[in-house]
Backbone of each chain as nested JSON, in Angstrom:
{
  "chains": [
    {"id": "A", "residues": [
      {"number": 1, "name": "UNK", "atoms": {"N": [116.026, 62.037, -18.541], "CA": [116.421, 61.986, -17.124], "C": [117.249, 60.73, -16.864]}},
      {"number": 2, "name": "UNK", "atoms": {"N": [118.686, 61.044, -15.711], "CA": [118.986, 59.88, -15.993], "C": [118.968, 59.475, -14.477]}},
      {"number": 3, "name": "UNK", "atoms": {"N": [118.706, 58.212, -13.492], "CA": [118.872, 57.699, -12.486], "C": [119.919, 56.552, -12.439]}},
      {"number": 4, "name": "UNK", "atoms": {"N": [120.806, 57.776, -11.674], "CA": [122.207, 56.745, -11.388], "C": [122.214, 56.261, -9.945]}},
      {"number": 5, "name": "UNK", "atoms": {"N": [122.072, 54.844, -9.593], "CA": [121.617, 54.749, -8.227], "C": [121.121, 55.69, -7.847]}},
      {"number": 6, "name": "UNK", "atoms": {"N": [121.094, 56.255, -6.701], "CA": [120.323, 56.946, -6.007], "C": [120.413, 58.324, -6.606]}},
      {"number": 7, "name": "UNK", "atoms": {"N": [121.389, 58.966, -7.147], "CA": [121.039, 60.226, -8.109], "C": [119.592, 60.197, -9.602]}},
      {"number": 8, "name": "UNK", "atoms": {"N": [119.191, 61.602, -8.934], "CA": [118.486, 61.73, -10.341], "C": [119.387, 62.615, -10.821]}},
      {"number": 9, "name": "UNK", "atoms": {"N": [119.341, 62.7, -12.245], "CA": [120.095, 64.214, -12.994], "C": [119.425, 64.67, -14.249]}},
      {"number": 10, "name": "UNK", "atoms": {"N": [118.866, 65.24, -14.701], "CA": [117.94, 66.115, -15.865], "C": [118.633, 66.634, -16.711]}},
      {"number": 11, "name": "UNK", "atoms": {"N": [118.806, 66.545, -17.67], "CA": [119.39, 67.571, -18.783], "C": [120.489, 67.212, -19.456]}},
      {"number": 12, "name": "UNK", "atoms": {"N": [120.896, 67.112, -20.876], "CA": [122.008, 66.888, -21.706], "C": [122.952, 67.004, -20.226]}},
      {"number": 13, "name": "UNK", "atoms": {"N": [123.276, 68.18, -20.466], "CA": [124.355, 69.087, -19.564], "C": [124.752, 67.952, -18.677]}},
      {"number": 14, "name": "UNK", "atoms": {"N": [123.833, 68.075, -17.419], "CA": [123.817, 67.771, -15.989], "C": [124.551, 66.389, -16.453]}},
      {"number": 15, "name": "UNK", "atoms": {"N": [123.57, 65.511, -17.302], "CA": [124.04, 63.904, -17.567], "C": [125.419, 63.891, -17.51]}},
      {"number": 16, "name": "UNK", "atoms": {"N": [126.029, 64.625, -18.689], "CA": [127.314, 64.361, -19.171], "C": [128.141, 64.96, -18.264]}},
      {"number": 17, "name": "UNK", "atoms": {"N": [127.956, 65.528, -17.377], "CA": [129.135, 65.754, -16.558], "C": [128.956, 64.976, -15.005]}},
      {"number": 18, "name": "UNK", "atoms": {"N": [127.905, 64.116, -15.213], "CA": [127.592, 63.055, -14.053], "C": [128.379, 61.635, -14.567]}},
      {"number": 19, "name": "UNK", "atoms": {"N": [128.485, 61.309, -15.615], "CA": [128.956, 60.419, -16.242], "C": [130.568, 60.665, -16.303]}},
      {"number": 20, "name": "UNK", "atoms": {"N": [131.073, 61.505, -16.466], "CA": [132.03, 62.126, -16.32], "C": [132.786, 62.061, -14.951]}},
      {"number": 21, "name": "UNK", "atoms": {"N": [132.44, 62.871, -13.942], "CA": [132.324, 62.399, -12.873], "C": [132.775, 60.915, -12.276]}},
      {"number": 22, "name": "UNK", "atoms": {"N": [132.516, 59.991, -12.692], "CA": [132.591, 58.832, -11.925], "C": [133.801, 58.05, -11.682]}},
      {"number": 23, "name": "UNK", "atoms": {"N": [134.338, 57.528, -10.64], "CA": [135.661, 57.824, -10.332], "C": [136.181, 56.25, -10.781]}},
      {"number": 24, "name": "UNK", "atoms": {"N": [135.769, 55.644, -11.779], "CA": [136.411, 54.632, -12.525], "C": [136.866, 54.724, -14.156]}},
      {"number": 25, "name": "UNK", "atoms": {"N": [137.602, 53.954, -14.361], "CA": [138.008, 54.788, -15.942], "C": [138.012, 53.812, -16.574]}},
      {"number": 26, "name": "UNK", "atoms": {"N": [137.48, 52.198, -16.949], "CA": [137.7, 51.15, -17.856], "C": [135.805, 50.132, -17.032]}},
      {"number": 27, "name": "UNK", "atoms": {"N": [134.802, 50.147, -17.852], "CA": [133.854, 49.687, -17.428], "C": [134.006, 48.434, -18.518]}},
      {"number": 28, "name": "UNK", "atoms": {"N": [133.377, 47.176, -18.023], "CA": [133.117, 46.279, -19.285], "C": [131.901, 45.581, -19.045]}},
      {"number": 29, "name": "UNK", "atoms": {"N": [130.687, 45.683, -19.925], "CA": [129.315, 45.421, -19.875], "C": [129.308, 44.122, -20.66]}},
      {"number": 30, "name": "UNK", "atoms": {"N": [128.531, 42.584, -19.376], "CA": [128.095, 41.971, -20.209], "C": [126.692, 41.681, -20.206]}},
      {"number": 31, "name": "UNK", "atoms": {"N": [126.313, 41.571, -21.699], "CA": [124.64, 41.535, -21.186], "C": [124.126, 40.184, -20.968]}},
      {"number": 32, "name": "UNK", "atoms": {"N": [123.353, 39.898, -20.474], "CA": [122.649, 38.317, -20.0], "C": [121.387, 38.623, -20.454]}},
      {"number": 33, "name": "UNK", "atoms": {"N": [120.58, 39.702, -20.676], "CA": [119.23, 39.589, -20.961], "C": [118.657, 40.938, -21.109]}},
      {"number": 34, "name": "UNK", "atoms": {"N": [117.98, 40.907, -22.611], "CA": [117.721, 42.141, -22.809], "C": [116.193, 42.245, -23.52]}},
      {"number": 35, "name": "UNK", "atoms": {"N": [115.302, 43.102, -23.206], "CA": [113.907, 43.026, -23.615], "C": [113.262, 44.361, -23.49]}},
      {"number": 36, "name": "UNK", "atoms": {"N": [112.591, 44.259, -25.306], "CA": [111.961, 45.488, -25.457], "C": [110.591, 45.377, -25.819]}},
      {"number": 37, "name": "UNK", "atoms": {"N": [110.082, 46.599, -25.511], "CA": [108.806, 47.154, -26.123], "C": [108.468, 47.863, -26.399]}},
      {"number": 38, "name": "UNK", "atoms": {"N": [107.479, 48.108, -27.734], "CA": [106.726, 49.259, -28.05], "C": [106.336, 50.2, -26.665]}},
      {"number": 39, "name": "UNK", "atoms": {"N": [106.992, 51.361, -26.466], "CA": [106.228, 52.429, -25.278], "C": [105.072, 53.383, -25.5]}},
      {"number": 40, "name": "UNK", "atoms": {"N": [105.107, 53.434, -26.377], "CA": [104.11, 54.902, -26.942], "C": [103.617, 54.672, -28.369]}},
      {"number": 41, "name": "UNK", "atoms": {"N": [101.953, 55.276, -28.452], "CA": [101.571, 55.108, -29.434], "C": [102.489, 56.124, -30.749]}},
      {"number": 42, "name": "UNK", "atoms": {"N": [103.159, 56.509, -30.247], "CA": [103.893, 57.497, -31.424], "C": [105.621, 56.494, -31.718]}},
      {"number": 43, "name": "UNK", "atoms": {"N": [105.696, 55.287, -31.665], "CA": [107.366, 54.787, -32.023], "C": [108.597, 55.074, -30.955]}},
      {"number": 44, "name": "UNK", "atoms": {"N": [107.486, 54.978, -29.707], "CA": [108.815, 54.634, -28.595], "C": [109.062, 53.317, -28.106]}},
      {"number": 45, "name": "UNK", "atoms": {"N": [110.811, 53.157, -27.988], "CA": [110.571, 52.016, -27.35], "C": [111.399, 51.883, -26.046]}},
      {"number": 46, "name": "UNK", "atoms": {"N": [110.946, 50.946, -24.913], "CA": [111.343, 50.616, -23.745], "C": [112.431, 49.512, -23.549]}},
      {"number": 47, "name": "UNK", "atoms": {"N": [113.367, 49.382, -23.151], "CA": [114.337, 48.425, -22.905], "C": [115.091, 48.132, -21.733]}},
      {"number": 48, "name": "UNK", "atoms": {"N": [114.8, 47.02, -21.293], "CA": [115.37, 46.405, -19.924], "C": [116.469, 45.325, -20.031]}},
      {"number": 49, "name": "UNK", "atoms": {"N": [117.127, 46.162, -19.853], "CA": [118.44, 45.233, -19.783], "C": [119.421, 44.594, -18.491]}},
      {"number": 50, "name": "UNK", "atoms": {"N": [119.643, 43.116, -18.355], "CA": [120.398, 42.595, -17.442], "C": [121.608, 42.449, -17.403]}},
      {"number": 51, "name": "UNK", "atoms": {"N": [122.772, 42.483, -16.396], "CA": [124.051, 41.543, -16.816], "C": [124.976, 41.701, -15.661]}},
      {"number": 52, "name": "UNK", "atoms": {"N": [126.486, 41.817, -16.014], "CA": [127.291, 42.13, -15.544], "C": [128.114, 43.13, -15.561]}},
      {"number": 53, "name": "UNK", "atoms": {"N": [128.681, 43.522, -14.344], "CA": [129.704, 44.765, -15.176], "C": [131.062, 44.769, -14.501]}},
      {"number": 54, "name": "UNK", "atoms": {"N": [132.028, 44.649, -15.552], "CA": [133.64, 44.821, -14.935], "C": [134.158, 46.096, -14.918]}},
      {"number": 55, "name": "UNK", "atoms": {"N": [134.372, 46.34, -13.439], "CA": [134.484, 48.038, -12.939], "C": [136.385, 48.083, -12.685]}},
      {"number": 56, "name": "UNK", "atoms": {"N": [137.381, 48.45, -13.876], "CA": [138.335, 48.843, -13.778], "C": [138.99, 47.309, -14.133]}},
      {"number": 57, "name": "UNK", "atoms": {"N": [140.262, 46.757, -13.263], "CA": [140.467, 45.566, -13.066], "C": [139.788, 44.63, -12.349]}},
      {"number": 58, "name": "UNK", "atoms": {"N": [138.993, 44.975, -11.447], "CA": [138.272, 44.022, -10.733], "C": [137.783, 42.567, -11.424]}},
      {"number": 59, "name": "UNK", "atoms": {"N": [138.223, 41.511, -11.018], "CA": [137.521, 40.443, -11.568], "C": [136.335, 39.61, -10.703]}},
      {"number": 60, "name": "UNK", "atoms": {"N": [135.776, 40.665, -9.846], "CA": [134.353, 40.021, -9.162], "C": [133.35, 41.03, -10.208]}},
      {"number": 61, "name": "UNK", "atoms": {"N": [132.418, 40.466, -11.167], "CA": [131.618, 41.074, -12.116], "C": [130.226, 41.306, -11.08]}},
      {"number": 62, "name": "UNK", "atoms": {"N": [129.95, 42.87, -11.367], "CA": [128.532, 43.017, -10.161], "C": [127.663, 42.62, -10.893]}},
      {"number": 63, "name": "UNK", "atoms": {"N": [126.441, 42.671, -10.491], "CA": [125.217, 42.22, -11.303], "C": [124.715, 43.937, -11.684]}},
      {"number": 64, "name": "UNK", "atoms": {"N": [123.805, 44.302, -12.691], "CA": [123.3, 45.64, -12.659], "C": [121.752, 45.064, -13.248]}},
      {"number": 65, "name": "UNK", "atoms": {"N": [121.072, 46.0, -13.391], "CA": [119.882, 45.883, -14.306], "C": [119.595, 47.682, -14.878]}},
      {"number": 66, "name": "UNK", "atoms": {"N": [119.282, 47.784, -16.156], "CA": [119.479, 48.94, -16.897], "C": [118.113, 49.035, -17.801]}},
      {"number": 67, "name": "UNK", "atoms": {"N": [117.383, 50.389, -17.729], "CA": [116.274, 50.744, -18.608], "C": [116.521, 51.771, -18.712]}},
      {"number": 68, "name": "UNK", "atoms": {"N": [116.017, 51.884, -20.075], "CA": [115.993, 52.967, -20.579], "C": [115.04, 53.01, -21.989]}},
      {"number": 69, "name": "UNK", "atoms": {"N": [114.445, 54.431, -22.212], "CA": [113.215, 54.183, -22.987], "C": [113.679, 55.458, -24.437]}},
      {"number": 70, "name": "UNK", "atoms": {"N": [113.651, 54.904, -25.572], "CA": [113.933, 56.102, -26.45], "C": [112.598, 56.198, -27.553]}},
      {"number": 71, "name": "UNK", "atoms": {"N": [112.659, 57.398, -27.52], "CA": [111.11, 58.349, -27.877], "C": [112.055, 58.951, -29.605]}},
      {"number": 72, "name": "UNK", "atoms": {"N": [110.842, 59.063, -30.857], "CA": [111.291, 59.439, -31.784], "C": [111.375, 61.221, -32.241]}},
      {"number": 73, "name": "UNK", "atoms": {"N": [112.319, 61.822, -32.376], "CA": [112.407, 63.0, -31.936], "C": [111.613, 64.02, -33.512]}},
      {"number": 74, "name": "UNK", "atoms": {"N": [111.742, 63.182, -34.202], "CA": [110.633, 63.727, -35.536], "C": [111.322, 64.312, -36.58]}},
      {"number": 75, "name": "UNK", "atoms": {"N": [112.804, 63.878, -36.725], "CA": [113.532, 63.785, -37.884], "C": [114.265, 62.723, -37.848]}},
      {"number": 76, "name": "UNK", "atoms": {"N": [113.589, 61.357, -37.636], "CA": [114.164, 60.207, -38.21], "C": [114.976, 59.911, -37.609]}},
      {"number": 77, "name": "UNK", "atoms": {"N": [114.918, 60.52, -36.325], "CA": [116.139, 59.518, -35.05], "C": [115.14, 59.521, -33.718]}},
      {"number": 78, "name": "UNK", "atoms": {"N": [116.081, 59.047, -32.813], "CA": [115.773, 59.16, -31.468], "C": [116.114, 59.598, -30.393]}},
      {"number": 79, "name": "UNK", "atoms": {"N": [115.752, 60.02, -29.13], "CA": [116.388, 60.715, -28.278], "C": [116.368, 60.314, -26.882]}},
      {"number": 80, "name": "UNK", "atoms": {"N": [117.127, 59.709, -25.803], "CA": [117.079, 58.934, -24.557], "C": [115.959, 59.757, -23.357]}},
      {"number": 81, "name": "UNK", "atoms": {"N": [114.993, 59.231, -23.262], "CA": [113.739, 59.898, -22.658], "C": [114.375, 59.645, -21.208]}},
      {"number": 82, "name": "UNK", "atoms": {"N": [114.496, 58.333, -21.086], "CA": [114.813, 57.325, -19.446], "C": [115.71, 56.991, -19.41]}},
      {"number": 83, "name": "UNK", "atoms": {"N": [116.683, 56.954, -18.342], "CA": [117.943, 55.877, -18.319], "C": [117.437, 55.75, -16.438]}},
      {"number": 84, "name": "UNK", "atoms": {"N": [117.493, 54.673, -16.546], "CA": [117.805, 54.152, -15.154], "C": [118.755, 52.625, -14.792]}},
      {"number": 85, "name": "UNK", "atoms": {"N": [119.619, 53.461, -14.174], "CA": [120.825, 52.173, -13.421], "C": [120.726, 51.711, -12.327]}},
      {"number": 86, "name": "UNK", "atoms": {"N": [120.803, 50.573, -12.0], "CA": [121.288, 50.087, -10.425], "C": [121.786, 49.164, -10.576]}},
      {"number": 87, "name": "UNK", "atoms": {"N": [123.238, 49.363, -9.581], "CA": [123.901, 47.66, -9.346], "C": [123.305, 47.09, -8.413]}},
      {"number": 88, "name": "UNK", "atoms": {"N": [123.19, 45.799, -8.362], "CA": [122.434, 44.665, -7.395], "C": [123.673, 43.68, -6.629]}},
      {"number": 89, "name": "UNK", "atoms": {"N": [122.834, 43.991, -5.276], "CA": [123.574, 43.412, -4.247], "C": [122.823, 42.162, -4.125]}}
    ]},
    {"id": "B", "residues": [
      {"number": 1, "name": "UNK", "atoms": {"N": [101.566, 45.287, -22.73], "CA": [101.793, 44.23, -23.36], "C": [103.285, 43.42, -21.5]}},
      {"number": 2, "name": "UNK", "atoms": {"N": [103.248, 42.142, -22.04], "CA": [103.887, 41.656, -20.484], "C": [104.988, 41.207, -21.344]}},
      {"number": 3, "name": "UNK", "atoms": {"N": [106.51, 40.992, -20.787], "CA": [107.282, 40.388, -21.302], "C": [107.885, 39.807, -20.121]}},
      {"number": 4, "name": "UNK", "atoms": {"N": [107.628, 37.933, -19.489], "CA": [107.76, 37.58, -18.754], "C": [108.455, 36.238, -19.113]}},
      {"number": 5, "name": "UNK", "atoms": {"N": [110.046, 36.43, -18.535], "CA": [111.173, 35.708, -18.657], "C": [111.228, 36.222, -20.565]}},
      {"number": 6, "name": "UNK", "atoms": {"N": [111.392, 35.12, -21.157], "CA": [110.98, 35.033, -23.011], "C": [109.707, 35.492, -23.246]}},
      {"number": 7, "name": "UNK", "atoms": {"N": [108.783, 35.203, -22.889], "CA": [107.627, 34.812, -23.722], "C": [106.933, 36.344, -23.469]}},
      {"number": 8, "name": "UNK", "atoms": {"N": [106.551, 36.978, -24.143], "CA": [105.79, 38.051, -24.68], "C": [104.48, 38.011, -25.063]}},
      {"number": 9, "name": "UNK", "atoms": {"N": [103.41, 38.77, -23.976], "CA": [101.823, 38.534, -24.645], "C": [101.57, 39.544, -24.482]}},
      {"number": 10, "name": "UNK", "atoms": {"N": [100.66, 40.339, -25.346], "CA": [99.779, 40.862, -25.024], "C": [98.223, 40.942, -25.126]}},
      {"number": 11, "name": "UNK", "atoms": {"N": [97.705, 42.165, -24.377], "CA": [96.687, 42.193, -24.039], "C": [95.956, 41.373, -22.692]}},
      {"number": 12, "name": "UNK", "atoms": {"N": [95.115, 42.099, -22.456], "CA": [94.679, 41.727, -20.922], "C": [94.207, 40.42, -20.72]}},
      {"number": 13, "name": "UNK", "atoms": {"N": [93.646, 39.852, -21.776], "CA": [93.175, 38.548, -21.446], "C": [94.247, 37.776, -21.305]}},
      {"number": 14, "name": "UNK", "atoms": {"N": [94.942, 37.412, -22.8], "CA": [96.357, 36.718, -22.79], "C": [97.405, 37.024, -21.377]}},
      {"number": 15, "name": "UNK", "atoms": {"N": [97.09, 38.019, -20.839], "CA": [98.535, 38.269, -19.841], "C": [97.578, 37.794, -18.509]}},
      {"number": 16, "name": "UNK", "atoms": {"N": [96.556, 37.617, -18.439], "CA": [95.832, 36.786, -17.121], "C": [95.779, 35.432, -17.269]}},
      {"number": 17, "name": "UNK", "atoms": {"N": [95.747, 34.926, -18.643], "CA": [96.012, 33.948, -19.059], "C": [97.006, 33.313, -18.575]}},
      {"number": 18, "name": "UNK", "atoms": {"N": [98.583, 33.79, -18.749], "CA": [98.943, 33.895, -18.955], "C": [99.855, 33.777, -16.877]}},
      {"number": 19, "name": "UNK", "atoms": {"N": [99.649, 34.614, -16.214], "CA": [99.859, 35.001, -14.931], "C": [99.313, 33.431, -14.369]}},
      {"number": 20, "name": "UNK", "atoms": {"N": [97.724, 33.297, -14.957], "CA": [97.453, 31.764, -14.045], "C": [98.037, 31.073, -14.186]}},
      {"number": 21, "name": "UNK", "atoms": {"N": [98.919, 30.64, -15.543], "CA": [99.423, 29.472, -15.724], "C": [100.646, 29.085, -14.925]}},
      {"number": 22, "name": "UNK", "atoms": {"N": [100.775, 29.705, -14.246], "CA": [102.22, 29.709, -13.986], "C": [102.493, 28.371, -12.43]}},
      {"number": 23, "name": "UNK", "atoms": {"N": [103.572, 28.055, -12.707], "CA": [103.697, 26.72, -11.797], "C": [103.88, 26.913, -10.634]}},
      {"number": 24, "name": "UNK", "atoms": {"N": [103.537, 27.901, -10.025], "CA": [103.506, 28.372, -8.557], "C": [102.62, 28.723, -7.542]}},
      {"number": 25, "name": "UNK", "atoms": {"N": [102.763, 28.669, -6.242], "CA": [101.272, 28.695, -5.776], "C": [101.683, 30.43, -5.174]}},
      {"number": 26, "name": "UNK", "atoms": {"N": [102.579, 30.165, -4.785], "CA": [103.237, 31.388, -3.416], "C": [104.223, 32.286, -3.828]}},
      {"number": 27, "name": "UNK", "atoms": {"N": [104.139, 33.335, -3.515], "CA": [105.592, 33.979, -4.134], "C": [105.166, 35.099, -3.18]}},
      {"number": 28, "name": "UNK", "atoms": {"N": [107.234, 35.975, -2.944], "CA": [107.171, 36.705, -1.753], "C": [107.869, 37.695, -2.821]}},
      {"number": 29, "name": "UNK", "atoms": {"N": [107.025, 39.079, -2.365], "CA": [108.671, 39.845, -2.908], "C": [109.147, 40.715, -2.147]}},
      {"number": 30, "name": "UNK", "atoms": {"N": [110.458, 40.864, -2.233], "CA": [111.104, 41.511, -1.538], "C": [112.058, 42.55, -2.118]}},
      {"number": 31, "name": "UNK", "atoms": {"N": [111.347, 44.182, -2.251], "CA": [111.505, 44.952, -3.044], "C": [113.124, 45.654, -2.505]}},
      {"number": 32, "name": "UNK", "atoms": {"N": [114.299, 45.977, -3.087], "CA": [115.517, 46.244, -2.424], "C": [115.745, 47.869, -3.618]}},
      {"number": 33, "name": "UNK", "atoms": {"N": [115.366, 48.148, -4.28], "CA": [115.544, 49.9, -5.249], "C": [114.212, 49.394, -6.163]}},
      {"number": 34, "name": "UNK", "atoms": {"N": [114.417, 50.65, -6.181], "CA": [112.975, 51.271, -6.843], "C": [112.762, 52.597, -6.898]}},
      {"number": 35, "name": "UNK", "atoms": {"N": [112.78, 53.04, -9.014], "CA": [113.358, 54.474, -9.152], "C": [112.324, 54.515, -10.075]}},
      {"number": 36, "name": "UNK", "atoms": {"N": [111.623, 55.79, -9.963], "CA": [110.293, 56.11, -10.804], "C": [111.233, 57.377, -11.534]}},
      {"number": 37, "name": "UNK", "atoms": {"N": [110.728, 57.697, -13.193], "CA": [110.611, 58.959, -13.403], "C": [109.642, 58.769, -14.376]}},
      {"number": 38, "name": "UNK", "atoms": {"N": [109.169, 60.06, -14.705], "CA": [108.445, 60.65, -15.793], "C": [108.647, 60.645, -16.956]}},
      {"number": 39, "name": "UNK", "atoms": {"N": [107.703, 59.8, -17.94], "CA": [108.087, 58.438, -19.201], "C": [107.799, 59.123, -20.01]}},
      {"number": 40, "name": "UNK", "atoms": {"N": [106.674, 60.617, -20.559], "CA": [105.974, 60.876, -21.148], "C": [105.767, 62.644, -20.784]}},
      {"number": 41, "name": "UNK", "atoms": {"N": [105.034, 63.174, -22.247], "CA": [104.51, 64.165, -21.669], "C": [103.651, 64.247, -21.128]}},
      {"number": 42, "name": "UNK", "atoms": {"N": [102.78, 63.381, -21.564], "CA": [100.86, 62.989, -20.86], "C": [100.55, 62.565, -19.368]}},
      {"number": 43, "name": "UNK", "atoms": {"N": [102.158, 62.621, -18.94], "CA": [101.526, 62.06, -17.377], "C": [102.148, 60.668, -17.038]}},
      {"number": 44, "name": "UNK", "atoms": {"N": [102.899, 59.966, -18.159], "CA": [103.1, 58.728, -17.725], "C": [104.349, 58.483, -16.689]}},
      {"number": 45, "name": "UNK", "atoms": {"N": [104.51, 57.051, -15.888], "CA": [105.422, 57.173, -14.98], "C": [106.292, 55.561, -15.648]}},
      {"number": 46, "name": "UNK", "atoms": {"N": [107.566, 55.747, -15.188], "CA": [108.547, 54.52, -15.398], "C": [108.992, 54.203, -14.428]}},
      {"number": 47, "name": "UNK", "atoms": {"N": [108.809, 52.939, -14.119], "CA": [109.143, 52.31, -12.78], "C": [110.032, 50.896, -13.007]}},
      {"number": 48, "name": "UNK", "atoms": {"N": [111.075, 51.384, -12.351], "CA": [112.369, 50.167, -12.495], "C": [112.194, 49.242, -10.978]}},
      {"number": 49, "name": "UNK", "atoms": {"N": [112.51, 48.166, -10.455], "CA": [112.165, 47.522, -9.609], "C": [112.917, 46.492, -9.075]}},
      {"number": 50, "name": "UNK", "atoms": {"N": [113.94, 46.245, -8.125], "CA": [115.187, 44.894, -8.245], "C": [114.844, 44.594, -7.19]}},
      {"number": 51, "name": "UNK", "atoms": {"N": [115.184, 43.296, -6.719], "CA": [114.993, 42.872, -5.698], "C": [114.8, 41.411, -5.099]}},
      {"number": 52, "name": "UNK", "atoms": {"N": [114.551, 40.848, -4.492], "CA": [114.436, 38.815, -4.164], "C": [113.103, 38.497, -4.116]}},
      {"number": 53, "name": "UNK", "atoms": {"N": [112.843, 36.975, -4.909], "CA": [111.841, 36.587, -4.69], "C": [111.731, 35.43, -4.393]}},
      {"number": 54, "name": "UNK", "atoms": {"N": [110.901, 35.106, -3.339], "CA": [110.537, 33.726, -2.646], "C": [109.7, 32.963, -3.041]}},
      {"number": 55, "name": "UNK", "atoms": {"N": [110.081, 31.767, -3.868], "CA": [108.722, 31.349, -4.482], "C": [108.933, 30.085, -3.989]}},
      {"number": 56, "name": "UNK", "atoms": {"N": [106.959, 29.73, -3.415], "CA": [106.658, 28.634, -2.672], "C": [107.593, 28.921, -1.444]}},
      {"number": 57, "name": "UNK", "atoms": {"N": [107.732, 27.525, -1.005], "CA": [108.682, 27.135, 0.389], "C": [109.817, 27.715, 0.146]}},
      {"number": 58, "name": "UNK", "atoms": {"N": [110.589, 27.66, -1.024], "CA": [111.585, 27.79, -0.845], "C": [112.752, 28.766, 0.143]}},
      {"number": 59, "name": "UNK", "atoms": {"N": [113.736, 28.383, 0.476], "CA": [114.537, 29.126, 1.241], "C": [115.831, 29.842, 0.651]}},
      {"number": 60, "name": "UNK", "atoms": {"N": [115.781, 29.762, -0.945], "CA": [117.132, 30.395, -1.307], "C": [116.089, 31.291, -2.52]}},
      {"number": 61, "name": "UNK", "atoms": {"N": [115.922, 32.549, -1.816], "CA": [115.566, 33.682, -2.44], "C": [116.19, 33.779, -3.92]}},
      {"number": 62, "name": "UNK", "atoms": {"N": [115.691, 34.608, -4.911], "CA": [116.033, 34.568, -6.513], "C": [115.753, 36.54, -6.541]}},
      {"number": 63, "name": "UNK", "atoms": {"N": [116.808, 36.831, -7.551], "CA": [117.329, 38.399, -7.434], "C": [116.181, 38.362, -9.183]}},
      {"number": 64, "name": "UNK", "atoms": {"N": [115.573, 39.557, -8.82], "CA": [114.534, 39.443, -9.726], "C": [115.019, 40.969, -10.485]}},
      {"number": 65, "name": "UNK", "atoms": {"N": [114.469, 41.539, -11.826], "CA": [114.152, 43.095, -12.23], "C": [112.901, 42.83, -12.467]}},
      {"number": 66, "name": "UNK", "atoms": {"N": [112.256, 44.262, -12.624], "CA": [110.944, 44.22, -13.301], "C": [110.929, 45.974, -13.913]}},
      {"number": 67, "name": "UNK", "atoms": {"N": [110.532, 45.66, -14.54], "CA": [110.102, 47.43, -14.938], "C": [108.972, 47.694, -15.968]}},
      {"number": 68, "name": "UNK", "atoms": {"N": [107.727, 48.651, -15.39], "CA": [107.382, 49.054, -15.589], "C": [106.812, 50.129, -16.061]}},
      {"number": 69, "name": "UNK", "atoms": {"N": [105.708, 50.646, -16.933], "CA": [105.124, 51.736, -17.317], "C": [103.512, 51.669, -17.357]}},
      {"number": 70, "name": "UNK", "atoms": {"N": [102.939, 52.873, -16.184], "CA": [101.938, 53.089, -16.633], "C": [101.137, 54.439, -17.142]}},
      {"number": 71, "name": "UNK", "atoms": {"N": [100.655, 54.577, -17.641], "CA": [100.136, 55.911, -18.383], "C": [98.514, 56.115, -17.966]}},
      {"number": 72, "name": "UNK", "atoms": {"N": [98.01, 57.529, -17.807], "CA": [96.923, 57.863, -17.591], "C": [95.777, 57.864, -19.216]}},
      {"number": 73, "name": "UNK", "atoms": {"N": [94.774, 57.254, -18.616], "CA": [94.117, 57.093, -19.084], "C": [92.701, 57.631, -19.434]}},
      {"number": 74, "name": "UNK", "atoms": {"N": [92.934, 58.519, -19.489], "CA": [92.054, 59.935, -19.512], "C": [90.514, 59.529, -18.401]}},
      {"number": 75, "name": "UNK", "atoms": {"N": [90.664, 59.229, -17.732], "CA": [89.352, 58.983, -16.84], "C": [90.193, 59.257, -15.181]}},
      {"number": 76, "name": "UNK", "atoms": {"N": [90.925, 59.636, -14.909], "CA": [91.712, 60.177, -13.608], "C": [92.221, 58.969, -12.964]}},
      {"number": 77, "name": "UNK", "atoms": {"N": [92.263, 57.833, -14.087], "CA": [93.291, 56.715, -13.476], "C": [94.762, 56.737, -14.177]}},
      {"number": 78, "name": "UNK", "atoms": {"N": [95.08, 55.084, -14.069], "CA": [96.445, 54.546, -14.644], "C": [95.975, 53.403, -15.84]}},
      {"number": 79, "name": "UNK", "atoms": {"N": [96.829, 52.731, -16.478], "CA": [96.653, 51.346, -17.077], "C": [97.972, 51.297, -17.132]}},
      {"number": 80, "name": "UNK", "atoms": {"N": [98.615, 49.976, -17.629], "CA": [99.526, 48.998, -17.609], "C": [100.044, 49.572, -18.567]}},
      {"number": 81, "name": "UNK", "atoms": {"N": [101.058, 50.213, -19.153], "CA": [101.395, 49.85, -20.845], "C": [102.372, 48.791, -20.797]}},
      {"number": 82, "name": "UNK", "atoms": {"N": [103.547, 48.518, -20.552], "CA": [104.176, 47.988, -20.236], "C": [104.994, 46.724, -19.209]}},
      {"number": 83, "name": "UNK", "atoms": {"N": [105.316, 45.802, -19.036], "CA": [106.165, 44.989, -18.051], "C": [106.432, 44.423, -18.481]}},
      {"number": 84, "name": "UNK", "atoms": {"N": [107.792, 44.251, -17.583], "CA": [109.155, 43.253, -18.707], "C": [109.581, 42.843, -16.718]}},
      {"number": 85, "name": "UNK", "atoms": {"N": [109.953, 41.314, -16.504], "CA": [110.205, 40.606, -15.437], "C": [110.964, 39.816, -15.845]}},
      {"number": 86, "name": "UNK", "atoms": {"N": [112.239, 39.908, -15.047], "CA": [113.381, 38.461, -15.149], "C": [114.058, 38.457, -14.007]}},
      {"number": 87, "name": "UNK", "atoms": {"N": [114.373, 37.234, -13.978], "CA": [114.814, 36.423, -13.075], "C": [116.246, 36.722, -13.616]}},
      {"number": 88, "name": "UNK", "atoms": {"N": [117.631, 36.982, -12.279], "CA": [118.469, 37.185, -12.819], "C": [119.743, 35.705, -12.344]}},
      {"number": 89, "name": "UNK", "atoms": {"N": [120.935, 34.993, -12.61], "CA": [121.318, 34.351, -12.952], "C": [122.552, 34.746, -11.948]}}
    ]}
  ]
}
């Protein structure tokens, strides 16, 4: 599931054409702070991430904060359980 | 397990431990988004959290994340698995 500000959206599908969707075309992520953990007794892990983000040319960088949790799908990879975004005012 | 600013403890004693020590008497929060989804198959919930915090007197509020996870615990409650808290810059 992914929470894009105030959108939720469910499903491969739905995601990728929400991401798609978004009416900027050059993002640049910097991170300031990033922290994980074991989520689940089965090899998930949780990650909270801080920073900045440069939206197109803009040179005022917003602040965001980003989690997201990946679960092991049982052939030796992983698969994005959580994504949650918000930019901070 | 807590992951607060750097330092990483777990378990319940260590993270009360851990909460007292801290050099503050007062703290305000002031919650601004806050996006739950469903972490797990078992019931668990993920909770992302941004927002200002007032600590002590002070008058120049601090833009905080926090995010959480808690999971049911087969007795018709919750427990902690997770928290990760930073202060953002």
């Amino acid at each position: 599931m992914l929470t894009f500000e105030t959108n939720q959206v469910q499903g491969a599908t739905n995601i990728i054409e929400k991401l798609v969707s978004l009416p900027f075309e050059k993002t640049q992520h910097r991170i300031d702070t990033l922290d994980a953990q074991p989520s689940s007794t089965d090899g998930g892990v949780m990650v909270m991430v801080t920073g900045k983000l440069l939206i197109d040319d803009s040179e005022h960088p917003q602040n965001y904060a980003q989690t997201f949790q990946i679960l092991p799908d049982g052939a030796g990879s992983y698969y994005v359980m959580n994504d949650i975004f918000r930019l901070l005012y």
